[in-house]
Phi, psi and omega in degrees: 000165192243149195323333186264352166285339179285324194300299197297315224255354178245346196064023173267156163284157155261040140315288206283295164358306170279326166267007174289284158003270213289336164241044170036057139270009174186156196217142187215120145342135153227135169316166166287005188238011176092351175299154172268171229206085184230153201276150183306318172308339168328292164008285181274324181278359180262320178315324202294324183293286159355290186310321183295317188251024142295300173270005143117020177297167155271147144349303195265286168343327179281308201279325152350292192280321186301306178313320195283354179246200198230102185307313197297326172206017175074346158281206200266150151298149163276013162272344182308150186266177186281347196278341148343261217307315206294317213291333164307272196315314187264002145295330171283329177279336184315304201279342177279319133346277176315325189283341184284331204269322190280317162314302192283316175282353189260012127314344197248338153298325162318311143013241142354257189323306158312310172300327194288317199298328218250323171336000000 
């Protein structure tokens, strides 16, 4: 399929498309006239990427993590390696911080607001 139907069918740009590309997170065929040219799993591997910088991973962390997973549901493969689960697992206390931390601020906006409210 060609970049603007993976933009369409992921809600991604192909900005953001192109630069999946350039930090060898998706990968594309080129037509002979040079277009790209990406397999249906493109699909699932873009959802995946999202998802991936959704929960607040970087690029070189993403392309790390990608071989080891499965575009299709998101588990681990069968080349994942052992150092996955670690690199996950401390991706997950990472994200468990932020929530806490995200937590204590909107407590101290509440705060605020309550104290504002009363002026």
């Amino acid at each position: 399929m060609r970049i603007g139907e993976l933009a369409r069918r992921t809600g991604v740009s192909e900005r953001s498309l192109r630069y999946y590309e350039q930090q060898d997170l998706l990968a594309a065929d080129r037509t002979q006239g040079g277009q790209r040219d990406y397999p249906e799993q493109a699909v699932d591997r873009v959802i995946r990427i999202q998802e991936l910088f959704a929960a607040g991973l970087h690029s070189k962390k993403i392309a790390q993590l990608l071989p080891c997973m499965w575009d299709t549901d998101g588990g681990p493969s069968q080349i994942a390696a052992p150092q996955l689960v670690d690199d996950l697992v401390a991706e997950r206390d990472r994200i468990d911080r932020m929530m806490v931390e995200l937590a204590n601020s909107r407590d101290v906006l509440d705060e605020v607001i309550k104290a504002a409210d009363h002026v």
